[in-house]
N, C-alpha and C positions, 0 to 999 in steps of 0.2 A: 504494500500500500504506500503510494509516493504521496504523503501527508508532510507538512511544514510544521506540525508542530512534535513528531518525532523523530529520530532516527535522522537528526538532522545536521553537517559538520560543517560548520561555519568558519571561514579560514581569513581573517585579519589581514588584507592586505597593505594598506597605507589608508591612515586618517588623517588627516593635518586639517591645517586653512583650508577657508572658501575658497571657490574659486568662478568664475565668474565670464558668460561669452565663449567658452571653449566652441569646438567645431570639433565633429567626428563624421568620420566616414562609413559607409558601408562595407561590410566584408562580402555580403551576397545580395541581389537584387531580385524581384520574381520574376518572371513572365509577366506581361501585361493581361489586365483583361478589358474586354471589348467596349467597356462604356461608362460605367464609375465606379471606380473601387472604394470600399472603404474604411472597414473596419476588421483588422485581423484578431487572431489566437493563437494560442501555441500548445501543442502536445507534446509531451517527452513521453517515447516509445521507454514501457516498464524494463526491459532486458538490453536494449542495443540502443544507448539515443543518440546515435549516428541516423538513425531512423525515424528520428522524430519528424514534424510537419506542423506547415504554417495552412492553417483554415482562413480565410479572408472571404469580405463578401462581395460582390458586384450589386448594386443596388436592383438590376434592370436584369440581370442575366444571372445572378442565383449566386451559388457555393464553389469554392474553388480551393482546392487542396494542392501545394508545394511543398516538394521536401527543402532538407534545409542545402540545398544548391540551386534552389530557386527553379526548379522543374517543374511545370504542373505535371501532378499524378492524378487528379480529378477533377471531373465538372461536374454538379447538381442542379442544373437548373428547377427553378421550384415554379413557374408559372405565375408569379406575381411578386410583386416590389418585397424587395428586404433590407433590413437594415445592420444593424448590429450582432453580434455573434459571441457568444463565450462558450469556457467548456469548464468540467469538471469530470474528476476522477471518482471511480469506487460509486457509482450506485448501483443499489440491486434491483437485479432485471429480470426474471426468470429462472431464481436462485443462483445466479450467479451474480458477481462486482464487473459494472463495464464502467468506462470511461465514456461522456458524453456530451458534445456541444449540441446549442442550441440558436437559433435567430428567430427575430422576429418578421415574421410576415406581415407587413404593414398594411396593404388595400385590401388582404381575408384579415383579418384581426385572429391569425393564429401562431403557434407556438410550434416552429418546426425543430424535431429534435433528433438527432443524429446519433447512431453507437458507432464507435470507433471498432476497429476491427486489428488488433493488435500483432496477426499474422499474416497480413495483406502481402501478397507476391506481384501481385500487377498494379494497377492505378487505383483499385477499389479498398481505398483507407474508409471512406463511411460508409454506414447501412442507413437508410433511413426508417426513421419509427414512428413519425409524424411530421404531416403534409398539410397542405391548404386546406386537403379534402377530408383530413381526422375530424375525428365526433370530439374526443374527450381535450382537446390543447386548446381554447378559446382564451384569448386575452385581450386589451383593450385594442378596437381599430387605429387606427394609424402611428403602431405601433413604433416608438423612436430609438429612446434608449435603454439599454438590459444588459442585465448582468444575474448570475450567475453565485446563489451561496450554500455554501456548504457546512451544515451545523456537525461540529466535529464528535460531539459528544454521541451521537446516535445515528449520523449518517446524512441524514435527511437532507435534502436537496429543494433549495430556493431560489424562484426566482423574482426581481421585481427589473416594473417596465414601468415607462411612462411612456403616451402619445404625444408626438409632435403638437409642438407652439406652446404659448402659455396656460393655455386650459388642460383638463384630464388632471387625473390620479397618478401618483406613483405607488404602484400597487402590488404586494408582492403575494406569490401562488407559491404552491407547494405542488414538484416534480416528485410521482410514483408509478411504480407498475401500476398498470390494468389491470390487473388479474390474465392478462392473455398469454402470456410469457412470454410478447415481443412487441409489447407498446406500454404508451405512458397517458397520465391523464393529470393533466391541470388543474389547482384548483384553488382557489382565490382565499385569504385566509385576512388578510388586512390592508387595510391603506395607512400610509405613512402622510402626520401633517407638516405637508410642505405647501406654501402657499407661492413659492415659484416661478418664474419665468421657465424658458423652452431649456430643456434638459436633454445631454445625448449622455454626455460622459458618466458612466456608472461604473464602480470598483464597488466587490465586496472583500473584506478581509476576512478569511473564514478563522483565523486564529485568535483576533482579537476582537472580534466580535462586533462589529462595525459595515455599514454600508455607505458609501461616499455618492451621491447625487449633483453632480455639475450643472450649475447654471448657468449656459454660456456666455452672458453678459454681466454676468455677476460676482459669480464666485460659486466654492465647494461647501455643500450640506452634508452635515456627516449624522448620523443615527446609527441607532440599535439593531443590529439585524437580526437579533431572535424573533420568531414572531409573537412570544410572549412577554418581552420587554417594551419600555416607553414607545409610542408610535412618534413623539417631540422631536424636532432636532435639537443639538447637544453640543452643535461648533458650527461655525460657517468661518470660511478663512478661502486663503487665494483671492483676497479682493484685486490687487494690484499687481507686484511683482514683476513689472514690466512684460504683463501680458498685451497682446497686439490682437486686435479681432477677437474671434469666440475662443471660448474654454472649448476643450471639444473630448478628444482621449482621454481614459483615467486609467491608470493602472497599477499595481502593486509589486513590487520587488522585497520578498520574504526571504529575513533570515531568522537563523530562530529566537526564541526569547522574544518576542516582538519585533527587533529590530528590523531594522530596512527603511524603504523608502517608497511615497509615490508618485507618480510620474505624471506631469498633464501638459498633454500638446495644446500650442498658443498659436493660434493658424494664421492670424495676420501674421508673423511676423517668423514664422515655421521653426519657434524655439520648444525645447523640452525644459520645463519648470519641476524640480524637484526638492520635496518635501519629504522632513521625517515621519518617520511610519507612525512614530507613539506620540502622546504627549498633545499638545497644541496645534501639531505638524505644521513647524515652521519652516518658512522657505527657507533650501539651500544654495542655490544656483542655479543657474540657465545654461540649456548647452544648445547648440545651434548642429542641428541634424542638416545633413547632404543628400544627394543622389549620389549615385554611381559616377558622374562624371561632372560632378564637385559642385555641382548649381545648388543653394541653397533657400531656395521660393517654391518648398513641398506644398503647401497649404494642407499643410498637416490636419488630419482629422483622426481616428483612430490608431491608436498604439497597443501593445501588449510586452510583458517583460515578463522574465521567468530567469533563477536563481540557481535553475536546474541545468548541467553542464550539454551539450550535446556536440561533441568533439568529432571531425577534428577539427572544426571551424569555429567552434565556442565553448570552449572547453570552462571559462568563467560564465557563463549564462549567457542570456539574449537580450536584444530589444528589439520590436517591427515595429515599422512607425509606416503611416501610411503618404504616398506620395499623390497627389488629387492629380496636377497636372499629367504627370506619368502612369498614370492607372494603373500601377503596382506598390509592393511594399519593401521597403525596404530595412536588410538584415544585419545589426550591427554586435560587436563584443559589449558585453557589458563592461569589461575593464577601460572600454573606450571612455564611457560616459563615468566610470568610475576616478578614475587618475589616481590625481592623488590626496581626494581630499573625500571620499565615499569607502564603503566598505564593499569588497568582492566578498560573496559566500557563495562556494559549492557545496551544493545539497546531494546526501545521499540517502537512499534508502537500501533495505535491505537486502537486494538484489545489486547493492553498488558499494557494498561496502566488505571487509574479509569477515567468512564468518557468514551466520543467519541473521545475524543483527540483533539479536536477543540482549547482547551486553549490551546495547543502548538503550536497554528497556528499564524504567524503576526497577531495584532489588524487592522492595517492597511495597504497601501504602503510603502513599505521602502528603501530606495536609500542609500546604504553606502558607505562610501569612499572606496577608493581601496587600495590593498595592494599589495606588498611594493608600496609605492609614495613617491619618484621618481623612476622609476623602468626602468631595463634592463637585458631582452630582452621581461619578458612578466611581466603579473599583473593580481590580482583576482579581478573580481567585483561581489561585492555580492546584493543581491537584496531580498526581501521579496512582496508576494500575502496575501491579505486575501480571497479570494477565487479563483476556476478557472477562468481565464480570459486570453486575449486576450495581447498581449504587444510586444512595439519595444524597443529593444537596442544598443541603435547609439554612433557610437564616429562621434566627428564634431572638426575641428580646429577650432580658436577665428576669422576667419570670417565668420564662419557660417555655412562652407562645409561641407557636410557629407564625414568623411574618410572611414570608415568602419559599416555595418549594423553588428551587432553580433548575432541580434536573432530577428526576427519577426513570431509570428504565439500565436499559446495558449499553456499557463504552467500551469502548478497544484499548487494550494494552499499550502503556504509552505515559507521555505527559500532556494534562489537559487544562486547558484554560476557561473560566466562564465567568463574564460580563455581566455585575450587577449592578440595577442605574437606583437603586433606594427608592423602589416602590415595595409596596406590600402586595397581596393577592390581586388585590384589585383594579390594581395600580396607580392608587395612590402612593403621593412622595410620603415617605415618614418622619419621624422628629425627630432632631439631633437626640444625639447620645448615643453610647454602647451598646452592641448585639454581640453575638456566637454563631457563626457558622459552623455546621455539621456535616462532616463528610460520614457516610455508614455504609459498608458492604460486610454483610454476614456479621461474624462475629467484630470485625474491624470498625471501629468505633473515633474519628478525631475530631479534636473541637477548637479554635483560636474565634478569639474578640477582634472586634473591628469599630471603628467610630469614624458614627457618620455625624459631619460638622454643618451650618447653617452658614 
């Protein structure tokens, strides 16, 4: 399972100073497609990611799948307008874990969703499992921007979208089997209050537990992405930063512990703005993306980045960014944009490391304090399994009352993270002062205080 929050070796390359204006190149270019490109994703193939592949969309002409030398290996066309695209790993589909992207079909108001096929020999990297013409994948018509989250604690698979322009919802559904054992079915579960302009740029961070909503003329909305947490936003930031034109791309670059950064293309002006992953996520720099033969006027609109090596051409991770003019995307090192003032992490999993990966697993239970303490408005509590198992996580006040259940059911073996914003059941905020958080599986019993401040 290629999860970021374990099994994961983060390697320190240079931190220093800002830095500020740089210019990078591309190592690989796509293929062009025939009419507008525009927002890509990245796979890392589980055993060989020399194998991996860029998914991108044509607005007008569908799905298109490149490996990482810029070959197309597929075309999908879907029969009507698309937009954006994300994937994730590990859902279950027919009792089996597949890995699966998704777009929105924007003039059907559906959810087309795709399994990855991780033994492909010719061009047929996807299978499709939902079309324009599926019953169960309905989401809002003119459908714009989407993304893609994944609750780490139980698997579960989310997505939220919003419709083009100022008006619609940003509304997130919940991705499952059918019950057929080779389809999925949508289903709407909340809206999130953003009172917003037109939105493309959407990142979810599945480790810390956050969804980022871009507003192109504005700036980034950041919220809860459980669907049991505050539906409020909790930050808005990226006002300025010498952004030029729309906010457009948003993307994530995961190392573990939280750390990292995320990424938003600034299209007037075809720069990449990046931000720390935790905290306030303040701006660190701007780097100024190329084409292949050094023109720098992409009108960048969609991006994607990923932490995960895919050698021999990016053996430190990736970034796509998308080229409008050139109706393709472009593939660069992340130590490009890294230098010397970011951090490189290659990520492995257990299949990429000596060993079954087991020693990267907790020895035992582990209950750790929370962070920030004393905290306002929310707080991380981290947690460790030595195998899969069963477990509840409760906050209780000091007489005893359960305020809030935050997780009951089974996690995977690992180290886990989860995001509480200081409401109670109901979801109301509650009142300064001391609680206890509970972690319990079987006989395993831990308890630490936390304070929440006004």
């Amino acid at each position: 399972m290629r999860t970021l929050m374990s099994h994961t070796i983060c390697l320190v390359l240079a931190i220093g100073g800002m830095a500020f204006g740089q210019v990078v190149h591309p190592i690989v270019s796509t293929t062009q497609t025939p009419d507008s490109a525009d927002d890509p994703s990245i796979w890392i193939h589980p055993t060989d990611p020399s194998r991996s592949v860029i998914i991108g969309t044509d607005k007008s002409e569908g799905i298109y799948v490149w490996n990482m030398n810029g070959e197309l290996l597929q075309h999908l066309p879907q029969g009507t307008s698309c937009n954006n695209v994300d994937m994730r790993y590990d859902l279950q589909l027919g009792g089996e874990s597949v890995d699966i992207f998704a777009a929105n079909l924007r003039d059907a108001g559906k959810l087309a969703v795709f399994k990855v096929n991780p033994d492909y020999t010719t061009g047929d990297v996807l299978t499709q499992l939902a079309d324009r013409n599926s019953s169960n994948n309905i989401i809002q018509r003119n459908s714009y921007g989407l993304t893609l989250y994944r609750r780490p604690l139980d698997g579960s698979v989310y997505l939220f979208e919003k419709p083009e322009g100022s008006g619609g919802k940003v509304r997130q559904y919940r991705i499952e089997d059918d019950g057929s054992g080779n389809g999925v079915k949508v289903t709407a579960v909340r809206d999130l209050n953003y009172n917003g302009g037109q939105a493309e740029g959407f990142a979810a961070d599945d480790e810390l537990g956050f969804v980022y909503i871009t507003e192109e003329g504005k700036g980034i909305h950041k919220y809860f992405a459980d669907p049991g947490m505050s539906r409020d936003r909790i930050l808005f930031f990226a006002t300025g930063d010498g952004i030029s034109g729309d906010r457009e791309g948003l993307a994530i670059y995961a190392c573990s512990n939280g750390a990292g950064y995320l990424l938003l293309s600034s299209q007037g002006n075809s720069t990449v703005k990046v931000y720390e992953r935790q905290g306030d996520n303040q701006f660190l720099k701007s780097i100024q993306t190329t084409d292949q033969n050094g023109q720098s006027d992409l009108g960048t609109d969609g991006l994607d980045v990923t932490s995960f090596a895919a050698p021999p051409n990016f053996p430190n991770g990736l970034v796509v960014v998308h080229d409008d003019g050139g109706r393709r995307f472009h593939i660069y090192d992340w130590a490009d944009f890294a230098q010397n003032d970011l951090t490189v992490c290659v990520n492995g999993d257990p299949t990429a490391v000596e060993g079954d990966g087991s020693e990267l697993l907790p020895a035992g239970f582990e209950l750790a304090q929370n962070y920030p303490n004393p905290f306002n408005p929310s707080t991380i509590i981290s947690f460790g399994v030595p195998q899969n198992t069963e477990i509840t996580l409760a906050i209780y006040n000091l007489l005893g009352q359960q305020v809030r259940m935050l997780f009951s059911g089974v996690v995977a073996a690992g180290t886990h993270q989860v995001v509480w914003d200081g409401t109670d059941a109901s979801g109301a905020r509650i009142g300064s002062g001391v609680y206890v958080y509970r972690l319990q599986s079987g006989a395993f019993v831990a308890t630490r205080r936390l304070v929440m401040t006004k």
